[in-house]
VOGU-3710 file (C-alpha; in Angstrom, 3 decimals, decimal comma):
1> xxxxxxxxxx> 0,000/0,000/0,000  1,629/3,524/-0,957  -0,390/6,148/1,370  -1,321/9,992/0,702  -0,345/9,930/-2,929  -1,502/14,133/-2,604  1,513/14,428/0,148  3,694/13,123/-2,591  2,802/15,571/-5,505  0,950/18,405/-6,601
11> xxxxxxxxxx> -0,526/16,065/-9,964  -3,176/15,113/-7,100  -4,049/18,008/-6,170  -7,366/18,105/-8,810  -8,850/14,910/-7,162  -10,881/16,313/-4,174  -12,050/18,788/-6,319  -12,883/16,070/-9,079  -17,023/16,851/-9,828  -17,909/13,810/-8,984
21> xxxxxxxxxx> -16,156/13,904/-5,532  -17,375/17,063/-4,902  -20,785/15,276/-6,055  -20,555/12,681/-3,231  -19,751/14,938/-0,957  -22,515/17,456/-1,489  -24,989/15,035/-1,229  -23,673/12,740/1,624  -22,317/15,495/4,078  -24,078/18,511/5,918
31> xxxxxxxxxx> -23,904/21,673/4,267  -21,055/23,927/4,362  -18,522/20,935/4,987  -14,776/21,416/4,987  -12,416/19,120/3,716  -9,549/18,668/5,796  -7,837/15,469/4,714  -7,213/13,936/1,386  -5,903/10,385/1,692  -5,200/8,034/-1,261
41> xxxxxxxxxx> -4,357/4,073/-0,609  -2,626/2,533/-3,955  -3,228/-1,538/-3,409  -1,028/-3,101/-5,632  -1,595/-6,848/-6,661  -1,044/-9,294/-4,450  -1,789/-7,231/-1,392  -3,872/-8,303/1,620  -7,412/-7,224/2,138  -8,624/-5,102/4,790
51> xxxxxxxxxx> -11,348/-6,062/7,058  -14,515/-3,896/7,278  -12,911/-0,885/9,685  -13,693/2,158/10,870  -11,268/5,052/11,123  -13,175/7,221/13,425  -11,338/6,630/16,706  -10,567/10,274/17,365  -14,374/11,366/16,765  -15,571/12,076/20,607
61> xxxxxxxxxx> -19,633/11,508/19,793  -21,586/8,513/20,698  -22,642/5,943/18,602  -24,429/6,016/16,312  -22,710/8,817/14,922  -24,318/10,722/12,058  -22,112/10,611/9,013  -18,793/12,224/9,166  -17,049/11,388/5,915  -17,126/9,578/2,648
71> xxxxxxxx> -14,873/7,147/0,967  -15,095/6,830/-3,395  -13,048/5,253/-5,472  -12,850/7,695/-8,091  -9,891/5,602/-10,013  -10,764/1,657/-9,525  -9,254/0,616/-12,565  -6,401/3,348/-13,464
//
């Protein structure tokens, strides 16, 4: 897995702003949302799977939570 792909160059940089990301994220999150992290995972063949996760440990509300982010895979087959 190579992690934040953005933190490596600026060519990322049009990604959270793709329209269909900003799509997604118009219609999934509250109005007036900020993005504050843009995190790319690159699997490359032969790597394990994940199990179903959640990476909300440093959200302080009780469950259920209402939604506080939104994952697409904008490139599945590039």
């Amino acid at each position: 897995r190579i992690y934040a792909l953005a933190d490596k160059s600026r060519a990322f940089d049009c990604f959270p702003l793709h329209p269909t990301a900003l799509a997604l994220n118009d219609y999934f999150l509250r109005p007036n949302y900020l993005l504050t992290s843009f995190h790319t995972v690159s699997i490359q063949p032969g790597a394990p799977e994940q199990n179903i996760h959640t990476d909300d440990g440093l959200i302080a509300l009780p469950r259920p939570r209402p939604l506080m982010g939104v994952v697409r895979n904008l490139l599945a087959h590039v």
